[in-house]
mmCIF file as gemmi writes it, N, C-alpha and C atoms, coordinates in Angstrom:
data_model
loop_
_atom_site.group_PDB
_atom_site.id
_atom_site.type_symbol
_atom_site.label_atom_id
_atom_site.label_alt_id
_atom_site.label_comp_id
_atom_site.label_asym_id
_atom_site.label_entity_id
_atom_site.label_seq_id
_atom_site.pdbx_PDB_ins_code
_atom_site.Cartn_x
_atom_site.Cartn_y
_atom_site.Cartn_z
_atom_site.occupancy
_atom_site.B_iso_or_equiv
_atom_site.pdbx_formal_charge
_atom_site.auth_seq_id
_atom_site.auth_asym_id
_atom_site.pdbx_PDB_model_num
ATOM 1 N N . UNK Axp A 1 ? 0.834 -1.191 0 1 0 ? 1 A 1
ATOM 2 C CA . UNK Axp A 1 ? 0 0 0 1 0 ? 1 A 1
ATOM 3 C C . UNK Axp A 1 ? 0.875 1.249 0 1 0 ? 1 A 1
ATOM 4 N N . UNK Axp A 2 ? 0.241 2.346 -0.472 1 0 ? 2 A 1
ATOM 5 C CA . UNK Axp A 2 ? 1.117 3.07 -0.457 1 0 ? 2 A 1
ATOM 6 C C . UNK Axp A 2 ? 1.237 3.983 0.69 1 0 ? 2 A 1
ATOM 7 N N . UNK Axp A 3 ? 2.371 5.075 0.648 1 0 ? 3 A 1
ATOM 8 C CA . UNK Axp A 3 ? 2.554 5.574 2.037 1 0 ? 3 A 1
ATOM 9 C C . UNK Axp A 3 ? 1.375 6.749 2.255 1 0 ? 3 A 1
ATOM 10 N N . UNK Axp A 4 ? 0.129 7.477 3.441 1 0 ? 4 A 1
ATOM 11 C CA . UNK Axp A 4 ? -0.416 8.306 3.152 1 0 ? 4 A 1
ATOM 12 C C . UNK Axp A 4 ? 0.326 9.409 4.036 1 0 ? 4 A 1
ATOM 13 N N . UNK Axp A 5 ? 0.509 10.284 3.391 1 0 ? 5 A 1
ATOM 14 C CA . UNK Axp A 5 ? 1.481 11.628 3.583 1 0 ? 5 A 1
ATOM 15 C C . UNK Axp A 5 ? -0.205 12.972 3.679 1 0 ? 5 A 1
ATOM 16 N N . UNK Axp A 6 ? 0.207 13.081 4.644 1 0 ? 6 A 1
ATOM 17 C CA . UNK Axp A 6 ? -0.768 14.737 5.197 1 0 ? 6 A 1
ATOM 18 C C . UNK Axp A 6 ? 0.199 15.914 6.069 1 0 ? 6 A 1
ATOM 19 N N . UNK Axp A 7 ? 1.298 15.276 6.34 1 0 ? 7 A 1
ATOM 20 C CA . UNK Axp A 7 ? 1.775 16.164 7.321 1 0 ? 7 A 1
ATOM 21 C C . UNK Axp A 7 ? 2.52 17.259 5.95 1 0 ? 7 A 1
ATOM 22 N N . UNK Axp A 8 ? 2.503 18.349 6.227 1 0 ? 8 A 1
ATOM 23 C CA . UNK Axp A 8 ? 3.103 19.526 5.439 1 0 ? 8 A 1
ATOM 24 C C . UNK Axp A 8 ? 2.634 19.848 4.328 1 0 ? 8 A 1
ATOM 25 N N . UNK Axp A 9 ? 1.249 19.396 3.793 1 0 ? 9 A 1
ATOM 26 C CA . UNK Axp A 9 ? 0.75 19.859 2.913 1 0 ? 9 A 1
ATOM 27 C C . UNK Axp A 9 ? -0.754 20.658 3.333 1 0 ? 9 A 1
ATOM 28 N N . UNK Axp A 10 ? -0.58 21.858 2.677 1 0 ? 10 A 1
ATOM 29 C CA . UNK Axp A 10 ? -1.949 22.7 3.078 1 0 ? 10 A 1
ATOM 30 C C . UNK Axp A 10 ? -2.963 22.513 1.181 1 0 ? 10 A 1
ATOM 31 N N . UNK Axp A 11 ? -4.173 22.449 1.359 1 0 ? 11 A 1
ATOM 32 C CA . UNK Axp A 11 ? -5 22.752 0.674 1 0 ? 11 A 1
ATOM 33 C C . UNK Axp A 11 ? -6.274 23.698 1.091 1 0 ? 11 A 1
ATOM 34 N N . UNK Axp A 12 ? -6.141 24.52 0.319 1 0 ? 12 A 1
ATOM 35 C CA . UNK Axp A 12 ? -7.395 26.029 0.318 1 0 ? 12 A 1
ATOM 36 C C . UNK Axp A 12 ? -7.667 26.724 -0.999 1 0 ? 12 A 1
ATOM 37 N N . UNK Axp A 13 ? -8.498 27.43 -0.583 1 0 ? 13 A 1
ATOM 38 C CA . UNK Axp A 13 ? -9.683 27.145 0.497 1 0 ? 13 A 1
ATOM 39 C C . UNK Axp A 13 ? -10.928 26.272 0.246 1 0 ? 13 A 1
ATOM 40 N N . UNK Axp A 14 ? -11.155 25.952 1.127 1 0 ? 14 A 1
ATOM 41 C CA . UNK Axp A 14 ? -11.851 25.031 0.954 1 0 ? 14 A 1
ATOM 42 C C . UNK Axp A 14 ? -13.289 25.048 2.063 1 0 ? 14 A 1
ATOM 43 N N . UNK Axp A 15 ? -14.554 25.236 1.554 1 0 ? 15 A 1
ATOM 44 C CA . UNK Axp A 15 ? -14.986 25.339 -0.078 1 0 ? 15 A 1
ATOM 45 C C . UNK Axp A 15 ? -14.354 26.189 -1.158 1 0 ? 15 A 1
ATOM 46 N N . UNK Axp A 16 ? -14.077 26.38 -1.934 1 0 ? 16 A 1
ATOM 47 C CA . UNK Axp A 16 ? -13.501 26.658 -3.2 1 0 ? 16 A 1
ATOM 48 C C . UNK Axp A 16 ? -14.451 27.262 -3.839 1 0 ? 16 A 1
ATOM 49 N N . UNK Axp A 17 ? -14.046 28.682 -4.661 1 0 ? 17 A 1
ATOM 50 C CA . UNK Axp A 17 ? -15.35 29.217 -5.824 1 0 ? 17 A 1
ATOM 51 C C . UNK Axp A 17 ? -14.199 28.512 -6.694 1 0 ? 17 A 1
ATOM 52 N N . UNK Axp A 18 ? -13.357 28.818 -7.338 1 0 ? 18 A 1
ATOM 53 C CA . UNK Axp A 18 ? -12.987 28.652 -8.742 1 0 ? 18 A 1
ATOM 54 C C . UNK Axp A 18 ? -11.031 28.238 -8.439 1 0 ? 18 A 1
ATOM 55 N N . UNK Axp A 19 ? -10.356 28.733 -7.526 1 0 ? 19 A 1
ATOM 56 C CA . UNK Axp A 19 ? -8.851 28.303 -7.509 1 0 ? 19 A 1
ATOM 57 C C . UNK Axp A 19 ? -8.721 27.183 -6.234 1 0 ? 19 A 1
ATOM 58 N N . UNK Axp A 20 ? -7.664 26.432 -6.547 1 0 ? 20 A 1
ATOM 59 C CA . UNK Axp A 20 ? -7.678 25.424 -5.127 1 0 ? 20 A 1
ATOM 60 C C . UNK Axp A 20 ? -5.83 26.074 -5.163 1 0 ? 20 A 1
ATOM 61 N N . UNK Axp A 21 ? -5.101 26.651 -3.997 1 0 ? 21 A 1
ATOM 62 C CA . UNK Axp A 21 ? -3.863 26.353 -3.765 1 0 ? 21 A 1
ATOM 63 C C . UNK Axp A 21 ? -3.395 25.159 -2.782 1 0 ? 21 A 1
ATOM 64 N N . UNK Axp A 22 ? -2.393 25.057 -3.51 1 0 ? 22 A 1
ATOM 65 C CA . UNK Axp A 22 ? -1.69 23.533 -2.483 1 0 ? 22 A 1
ATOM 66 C C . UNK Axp A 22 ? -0.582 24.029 -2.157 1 0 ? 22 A 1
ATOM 67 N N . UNK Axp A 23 ? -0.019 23.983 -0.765 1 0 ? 23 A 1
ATOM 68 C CA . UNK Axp A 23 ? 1.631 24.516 -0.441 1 0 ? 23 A 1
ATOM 69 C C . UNK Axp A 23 ? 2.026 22.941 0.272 1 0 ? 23 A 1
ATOM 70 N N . UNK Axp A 24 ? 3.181 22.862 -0.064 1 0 ? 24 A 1
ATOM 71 C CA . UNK Axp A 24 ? 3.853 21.836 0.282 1 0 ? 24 A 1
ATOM 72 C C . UNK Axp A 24 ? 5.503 22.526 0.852 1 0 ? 24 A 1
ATOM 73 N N . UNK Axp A 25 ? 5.854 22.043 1.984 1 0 ? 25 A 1
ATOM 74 C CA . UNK Axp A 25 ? 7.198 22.429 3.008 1 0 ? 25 A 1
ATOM 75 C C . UNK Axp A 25 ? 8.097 21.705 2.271 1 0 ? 25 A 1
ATOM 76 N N . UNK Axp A 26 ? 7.882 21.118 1.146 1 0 ? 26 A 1
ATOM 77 C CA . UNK Axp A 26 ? 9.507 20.915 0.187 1 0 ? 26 A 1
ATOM 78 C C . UNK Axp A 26 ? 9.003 20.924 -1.374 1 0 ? 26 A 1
ATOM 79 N N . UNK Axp A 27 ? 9.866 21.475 -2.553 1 0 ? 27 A 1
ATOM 80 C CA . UNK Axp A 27 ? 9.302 21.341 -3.394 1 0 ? 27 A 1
ATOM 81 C C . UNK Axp A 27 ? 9.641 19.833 -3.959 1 0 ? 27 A 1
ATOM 82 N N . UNK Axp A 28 ? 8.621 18.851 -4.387 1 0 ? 28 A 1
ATOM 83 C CA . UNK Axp A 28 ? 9.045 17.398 -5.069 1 0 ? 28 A 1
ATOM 84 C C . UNK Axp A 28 ? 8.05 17.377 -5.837 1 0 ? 28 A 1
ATOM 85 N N . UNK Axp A 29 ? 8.568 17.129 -7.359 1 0 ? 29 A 1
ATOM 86 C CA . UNK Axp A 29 ? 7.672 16.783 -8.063 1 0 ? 29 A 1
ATOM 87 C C . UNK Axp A 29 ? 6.346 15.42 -7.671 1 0 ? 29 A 1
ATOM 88 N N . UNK Axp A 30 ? 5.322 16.249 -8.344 1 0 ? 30 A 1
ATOM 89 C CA . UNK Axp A 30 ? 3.781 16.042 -7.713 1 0 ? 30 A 1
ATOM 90 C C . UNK Axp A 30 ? 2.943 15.99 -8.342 1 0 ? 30 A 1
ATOM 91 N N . UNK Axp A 31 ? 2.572 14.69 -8.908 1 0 ? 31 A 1
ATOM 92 C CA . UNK Axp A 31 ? 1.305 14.257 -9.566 1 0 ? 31 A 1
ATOM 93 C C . UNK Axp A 31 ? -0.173 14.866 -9.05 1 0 ? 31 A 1
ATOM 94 N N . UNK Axp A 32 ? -0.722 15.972 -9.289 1 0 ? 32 A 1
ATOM 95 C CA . UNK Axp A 32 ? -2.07 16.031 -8.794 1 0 ? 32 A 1
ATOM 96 C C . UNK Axp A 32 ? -3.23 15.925 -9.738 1 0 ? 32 A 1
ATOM 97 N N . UNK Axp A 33 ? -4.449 14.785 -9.086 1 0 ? 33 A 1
ATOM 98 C CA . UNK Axp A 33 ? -5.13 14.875 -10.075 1 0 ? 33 A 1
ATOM 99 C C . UNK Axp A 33 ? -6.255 14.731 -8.488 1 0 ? 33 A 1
ATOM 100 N N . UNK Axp A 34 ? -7.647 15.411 -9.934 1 0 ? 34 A 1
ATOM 101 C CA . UNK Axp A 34 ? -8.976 16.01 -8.942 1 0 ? 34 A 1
ATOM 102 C C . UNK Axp A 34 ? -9.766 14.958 -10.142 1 0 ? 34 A 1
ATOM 103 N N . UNK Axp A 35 ? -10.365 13.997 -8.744 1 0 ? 35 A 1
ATOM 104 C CA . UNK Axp A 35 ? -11.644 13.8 -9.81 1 0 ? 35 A 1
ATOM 105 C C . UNK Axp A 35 ? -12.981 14.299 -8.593 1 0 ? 35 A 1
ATOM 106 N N . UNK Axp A 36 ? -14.383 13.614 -9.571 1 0 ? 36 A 1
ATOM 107 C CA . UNK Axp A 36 ? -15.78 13.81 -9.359 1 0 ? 36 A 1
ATOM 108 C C . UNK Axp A 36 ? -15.713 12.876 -8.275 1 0 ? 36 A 1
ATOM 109 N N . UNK Axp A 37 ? -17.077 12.578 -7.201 1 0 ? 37 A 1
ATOM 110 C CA . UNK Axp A 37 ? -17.292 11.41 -6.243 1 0 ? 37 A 1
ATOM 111 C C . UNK Axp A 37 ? -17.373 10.34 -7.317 1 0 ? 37 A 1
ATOM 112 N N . UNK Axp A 38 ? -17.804 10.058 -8.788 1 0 ? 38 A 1
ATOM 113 C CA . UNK Axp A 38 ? -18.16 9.255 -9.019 1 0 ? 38 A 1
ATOM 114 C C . UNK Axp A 38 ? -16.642 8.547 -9.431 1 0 ? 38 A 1
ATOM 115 N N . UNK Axp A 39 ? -15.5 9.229 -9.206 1 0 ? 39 A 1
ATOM 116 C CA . UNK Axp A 39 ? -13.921 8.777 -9.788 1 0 ? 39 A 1
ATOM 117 C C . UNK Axp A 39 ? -13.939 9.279 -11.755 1 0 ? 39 A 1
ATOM 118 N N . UNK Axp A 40 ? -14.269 9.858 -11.832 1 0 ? 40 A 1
ATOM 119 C CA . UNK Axp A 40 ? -14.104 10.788 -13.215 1 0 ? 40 A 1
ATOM 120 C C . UNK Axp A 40 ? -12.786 11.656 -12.901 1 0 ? 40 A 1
ATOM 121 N N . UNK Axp A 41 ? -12.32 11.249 -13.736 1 0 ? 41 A 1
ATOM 122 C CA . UNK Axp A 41 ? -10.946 13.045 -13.811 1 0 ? 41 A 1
ATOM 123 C C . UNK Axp A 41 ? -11.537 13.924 -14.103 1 0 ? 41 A 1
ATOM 124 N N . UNK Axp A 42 ? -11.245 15.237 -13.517 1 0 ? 42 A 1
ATOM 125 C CA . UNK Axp A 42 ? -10.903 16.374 -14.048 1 0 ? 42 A 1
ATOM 126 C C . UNK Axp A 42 ? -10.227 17.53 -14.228 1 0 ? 42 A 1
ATOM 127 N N . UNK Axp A 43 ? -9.183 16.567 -13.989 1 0 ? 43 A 1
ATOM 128 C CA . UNK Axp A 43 ? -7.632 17.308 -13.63 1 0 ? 43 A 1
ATOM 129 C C . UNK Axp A 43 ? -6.584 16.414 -13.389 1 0 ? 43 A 1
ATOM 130 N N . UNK Axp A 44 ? -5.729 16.553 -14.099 1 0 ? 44 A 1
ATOM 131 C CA . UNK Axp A 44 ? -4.392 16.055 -13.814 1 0 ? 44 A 1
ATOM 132 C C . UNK Axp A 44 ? -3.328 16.617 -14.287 1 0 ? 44 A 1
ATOM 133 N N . UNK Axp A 45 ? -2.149 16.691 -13.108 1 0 ? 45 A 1
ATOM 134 C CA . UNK Axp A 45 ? -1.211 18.27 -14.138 1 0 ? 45 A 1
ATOM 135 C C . UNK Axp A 45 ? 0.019 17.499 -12.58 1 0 ? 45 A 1
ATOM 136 N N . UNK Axp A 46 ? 1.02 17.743 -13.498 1 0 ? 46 A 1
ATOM 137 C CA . UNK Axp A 46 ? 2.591 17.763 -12.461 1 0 ? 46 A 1
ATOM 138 C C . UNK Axp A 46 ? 2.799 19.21 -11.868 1 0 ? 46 A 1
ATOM 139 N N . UNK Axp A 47 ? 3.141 19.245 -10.644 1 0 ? 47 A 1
ATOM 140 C CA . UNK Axp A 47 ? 4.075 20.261 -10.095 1 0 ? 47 A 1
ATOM 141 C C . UNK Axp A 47 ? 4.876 20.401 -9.701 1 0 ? 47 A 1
ATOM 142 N N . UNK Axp A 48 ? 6.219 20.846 -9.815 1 0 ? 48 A 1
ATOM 143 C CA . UNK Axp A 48 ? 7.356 20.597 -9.213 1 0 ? 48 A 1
ATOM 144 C C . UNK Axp A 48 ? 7.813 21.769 -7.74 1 0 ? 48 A 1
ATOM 145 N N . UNK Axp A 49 ? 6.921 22.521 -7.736 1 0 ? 49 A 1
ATOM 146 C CA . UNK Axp A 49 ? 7.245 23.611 -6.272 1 0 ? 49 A 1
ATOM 147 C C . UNK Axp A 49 ? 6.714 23.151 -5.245 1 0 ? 49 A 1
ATOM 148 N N . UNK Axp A 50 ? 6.861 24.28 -4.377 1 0 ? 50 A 1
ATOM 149 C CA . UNK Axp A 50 ? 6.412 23.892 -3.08 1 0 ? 50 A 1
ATOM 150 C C . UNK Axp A 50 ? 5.052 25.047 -3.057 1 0 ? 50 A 1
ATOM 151 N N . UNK Axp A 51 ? 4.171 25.556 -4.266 1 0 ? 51 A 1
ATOM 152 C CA . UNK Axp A 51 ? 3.126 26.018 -4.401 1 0 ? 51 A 1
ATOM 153 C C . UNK Axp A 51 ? 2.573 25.394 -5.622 1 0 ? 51 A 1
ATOM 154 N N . UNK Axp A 52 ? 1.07 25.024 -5.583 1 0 ? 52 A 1
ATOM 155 C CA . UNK Axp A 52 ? 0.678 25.496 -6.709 1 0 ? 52 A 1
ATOM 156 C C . UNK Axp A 52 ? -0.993 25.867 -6.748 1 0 ? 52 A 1
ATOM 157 N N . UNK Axp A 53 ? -1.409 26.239 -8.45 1 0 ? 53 A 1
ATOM 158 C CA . UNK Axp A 53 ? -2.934 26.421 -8.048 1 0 ? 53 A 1
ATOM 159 C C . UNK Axp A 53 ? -2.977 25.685 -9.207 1 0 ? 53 A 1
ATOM 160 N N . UNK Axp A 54 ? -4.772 25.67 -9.16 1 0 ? 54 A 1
ATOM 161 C CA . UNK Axp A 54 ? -5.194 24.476 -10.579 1 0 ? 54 A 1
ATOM 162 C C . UNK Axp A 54 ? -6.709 25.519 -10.23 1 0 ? 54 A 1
ATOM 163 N N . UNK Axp A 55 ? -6.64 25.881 -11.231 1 0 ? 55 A 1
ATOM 164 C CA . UNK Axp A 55 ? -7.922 26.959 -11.896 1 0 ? 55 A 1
ATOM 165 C C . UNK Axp A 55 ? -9.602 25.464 -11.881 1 0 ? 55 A 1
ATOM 166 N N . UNK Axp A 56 ? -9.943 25.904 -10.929 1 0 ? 56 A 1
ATOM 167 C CA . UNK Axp A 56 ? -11.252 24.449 -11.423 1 0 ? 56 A 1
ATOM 168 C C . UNK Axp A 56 ? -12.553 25.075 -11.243 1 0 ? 56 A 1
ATOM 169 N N . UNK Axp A 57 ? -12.442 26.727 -11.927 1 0 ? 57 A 1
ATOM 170 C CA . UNK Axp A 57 ? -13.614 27.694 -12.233 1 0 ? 57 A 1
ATOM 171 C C . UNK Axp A 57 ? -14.75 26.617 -13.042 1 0 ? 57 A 1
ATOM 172 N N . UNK Axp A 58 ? -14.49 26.151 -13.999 1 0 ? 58 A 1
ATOM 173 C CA . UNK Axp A 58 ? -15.243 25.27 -15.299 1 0 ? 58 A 1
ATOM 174 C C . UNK Axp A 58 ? -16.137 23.698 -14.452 1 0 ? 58 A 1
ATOM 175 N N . UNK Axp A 59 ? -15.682 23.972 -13.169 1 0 ? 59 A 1
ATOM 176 C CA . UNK Axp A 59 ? -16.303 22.469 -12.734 1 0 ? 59 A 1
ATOM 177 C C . UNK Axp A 59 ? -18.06 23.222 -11.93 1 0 ? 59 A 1
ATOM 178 N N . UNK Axp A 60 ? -18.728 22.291 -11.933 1 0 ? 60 A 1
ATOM 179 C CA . UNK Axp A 60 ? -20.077 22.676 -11.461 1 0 ? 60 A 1
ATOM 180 C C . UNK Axp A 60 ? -20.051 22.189 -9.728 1 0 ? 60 A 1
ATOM 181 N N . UNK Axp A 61 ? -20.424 23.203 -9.09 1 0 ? 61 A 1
ATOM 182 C CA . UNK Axp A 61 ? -20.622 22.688 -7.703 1 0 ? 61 A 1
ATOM 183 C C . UNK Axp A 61 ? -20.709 21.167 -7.023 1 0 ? 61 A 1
ATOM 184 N N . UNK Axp A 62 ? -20.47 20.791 -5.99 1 0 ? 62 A 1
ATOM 185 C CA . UNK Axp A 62 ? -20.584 19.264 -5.792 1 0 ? 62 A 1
ATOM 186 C C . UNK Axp A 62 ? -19.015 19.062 -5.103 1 0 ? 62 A 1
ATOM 187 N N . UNK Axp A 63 ? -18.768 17.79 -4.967 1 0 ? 63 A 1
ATOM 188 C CA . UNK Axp A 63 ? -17.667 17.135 -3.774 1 0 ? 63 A 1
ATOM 189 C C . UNK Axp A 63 ? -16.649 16.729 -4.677 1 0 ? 63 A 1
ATOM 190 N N . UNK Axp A 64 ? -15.152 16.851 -4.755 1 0 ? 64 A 1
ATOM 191 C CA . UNK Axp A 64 ? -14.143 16.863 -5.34 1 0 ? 64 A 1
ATOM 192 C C . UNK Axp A 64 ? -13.654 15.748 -4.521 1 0 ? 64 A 1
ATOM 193 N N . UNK Axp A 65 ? -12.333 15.181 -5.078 1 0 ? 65 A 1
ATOM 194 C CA . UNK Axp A 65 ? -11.256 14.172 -4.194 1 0 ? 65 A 1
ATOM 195 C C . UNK Axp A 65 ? -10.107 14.642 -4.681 1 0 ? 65 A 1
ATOM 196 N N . UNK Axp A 66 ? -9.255 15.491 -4.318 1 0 ? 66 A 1
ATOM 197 C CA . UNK Axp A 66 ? -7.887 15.45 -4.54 1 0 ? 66 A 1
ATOM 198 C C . UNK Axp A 66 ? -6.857 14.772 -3.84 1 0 ? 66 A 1
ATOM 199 N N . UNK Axp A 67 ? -5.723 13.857 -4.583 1 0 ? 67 A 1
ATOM 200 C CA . UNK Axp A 67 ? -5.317 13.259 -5.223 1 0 ? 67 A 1
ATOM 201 C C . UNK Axp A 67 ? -3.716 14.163 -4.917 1 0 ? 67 A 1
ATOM 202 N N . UNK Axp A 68 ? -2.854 13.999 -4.481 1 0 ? 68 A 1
ATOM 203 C CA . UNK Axp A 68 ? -1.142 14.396 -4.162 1 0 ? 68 A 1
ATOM 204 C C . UNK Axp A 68 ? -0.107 13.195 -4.285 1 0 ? 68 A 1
ATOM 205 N N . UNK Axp A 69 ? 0.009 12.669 -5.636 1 0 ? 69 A 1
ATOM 206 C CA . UNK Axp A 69 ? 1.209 11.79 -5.788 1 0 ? 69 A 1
ATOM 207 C C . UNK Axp A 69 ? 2.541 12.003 -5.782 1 0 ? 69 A 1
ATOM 208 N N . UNK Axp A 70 ? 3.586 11.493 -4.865 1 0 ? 70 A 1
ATOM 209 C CA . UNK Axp A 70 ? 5.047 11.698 -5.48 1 0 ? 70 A 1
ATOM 210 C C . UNK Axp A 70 ? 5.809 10.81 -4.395 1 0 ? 70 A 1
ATOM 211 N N . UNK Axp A 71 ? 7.066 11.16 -4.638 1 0 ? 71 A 1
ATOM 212 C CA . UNK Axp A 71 ? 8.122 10.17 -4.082 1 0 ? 71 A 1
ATOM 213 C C . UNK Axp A 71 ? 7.444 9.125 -2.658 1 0 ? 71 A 1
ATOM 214 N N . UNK Axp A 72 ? 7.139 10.114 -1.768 1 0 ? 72 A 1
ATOM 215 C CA . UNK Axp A 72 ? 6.942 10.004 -0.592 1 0 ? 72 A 1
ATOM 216 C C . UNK Axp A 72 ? 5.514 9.279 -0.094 1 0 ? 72 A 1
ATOM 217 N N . UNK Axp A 73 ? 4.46 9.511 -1.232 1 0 ? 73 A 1
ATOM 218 C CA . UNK Axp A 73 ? 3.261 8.394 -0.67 1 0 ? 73 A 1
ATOM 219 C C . UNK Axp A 73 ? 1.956 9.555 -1.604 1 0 ? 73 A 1
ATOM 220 N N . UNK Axp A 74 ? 1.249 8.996 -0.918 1 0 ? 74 A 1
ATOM 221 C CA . UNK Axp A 74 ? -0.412 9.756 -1.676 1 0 ? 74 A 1
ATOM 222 C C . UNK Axp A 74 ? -0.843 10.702 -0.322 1 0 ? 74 A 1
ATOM 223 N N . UNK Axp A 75 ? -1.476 11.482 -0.77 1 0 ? 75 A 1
ATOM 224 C CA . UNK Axp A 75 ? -1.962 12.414 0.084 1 0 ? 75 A 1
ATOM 225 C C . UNK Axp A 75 ? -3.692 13.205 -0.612 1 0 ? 75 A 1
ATOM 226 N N . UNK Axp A 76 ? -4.748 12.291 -0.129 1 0 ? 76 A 1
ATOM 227 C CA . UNK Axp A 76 ? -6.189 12.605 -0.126 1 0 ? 76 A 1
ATOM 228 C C . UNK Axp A 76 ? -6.531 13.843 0.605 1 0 ? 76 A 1
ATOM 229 N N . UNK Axp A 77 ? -7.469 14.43 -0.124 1 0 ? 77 A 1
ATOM 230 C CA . UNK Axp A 77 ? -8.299 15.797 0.067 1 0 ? 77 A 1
ATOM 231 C C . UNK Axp A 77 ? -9.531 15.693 -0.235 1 0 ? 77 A 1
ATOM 232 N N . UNK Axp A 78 ? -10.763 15.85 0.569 1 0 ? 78 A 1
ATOM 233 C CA . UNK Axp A 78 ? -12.075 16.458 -0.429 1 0 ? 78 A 1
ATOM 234 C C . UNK Axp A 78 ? -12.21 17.814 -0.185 1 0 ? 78 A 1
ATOM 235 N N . UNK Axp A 79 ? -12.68 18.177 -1.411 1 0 ? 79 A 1
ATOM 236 C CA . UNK Axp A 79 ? -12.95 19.869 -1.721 1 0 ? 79 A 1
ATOM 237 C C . UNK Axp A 79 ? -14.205 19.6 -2.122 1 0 ? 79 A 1
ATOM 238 N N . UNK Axp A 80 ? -14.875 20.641 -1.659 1 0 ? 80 A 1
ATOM 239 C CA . UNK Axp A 80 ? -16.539 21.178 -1.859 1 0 ? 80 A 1
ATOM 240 C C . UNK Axp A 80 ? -16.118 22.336 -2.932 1 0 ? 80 A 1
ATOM 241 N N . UNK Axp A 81 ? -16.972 22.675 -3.607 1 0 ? 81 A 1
ATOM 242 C CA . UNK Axp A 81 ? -17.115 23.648 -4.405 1 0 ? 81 A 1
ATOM 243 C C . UNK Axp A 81 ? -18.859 24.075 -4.198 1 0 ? 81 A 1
């Protein structure tokens, strides 16, 4: 299984109108992907800092799952919009 990593990562705000930022206390490249409750993508994009945002203005209200892959393990989020 893989490792679940929460410590040093912030996600906001949350509920969310339209930007989600993620800060992470080291920069490591970082698979993030957002799907629907039903497991649909609608987002998937690499980051290599220790910030980023993902514009998810275009999604319709309802419950998100984000998704933080990289070296160190997975790291789960739900976001409301």
């Amino acid at each position: 299984f893989p490792v679940t990593i929460e410590e040093g990562i912030k996600v906001y705000p949350n509920p969310f109108q339209s930007v989600v930022y993620i800060t992470m206390d080291e920069a490591t490249k970082s698979e993030i992907i957002v799907t629907d409750v039903m497991g649909k993508e609608v987002y998937r994009g690499t980051h290599n800092s220790e910030k980023a945002s993902i514009d998810m203005s275009q999604l319709t209200s309802g419950q998100y799952i984000l998704l933080i892959k990289n070296e160190k393990g997975v790291s789960t989020h739900k976001l409301v919009k």
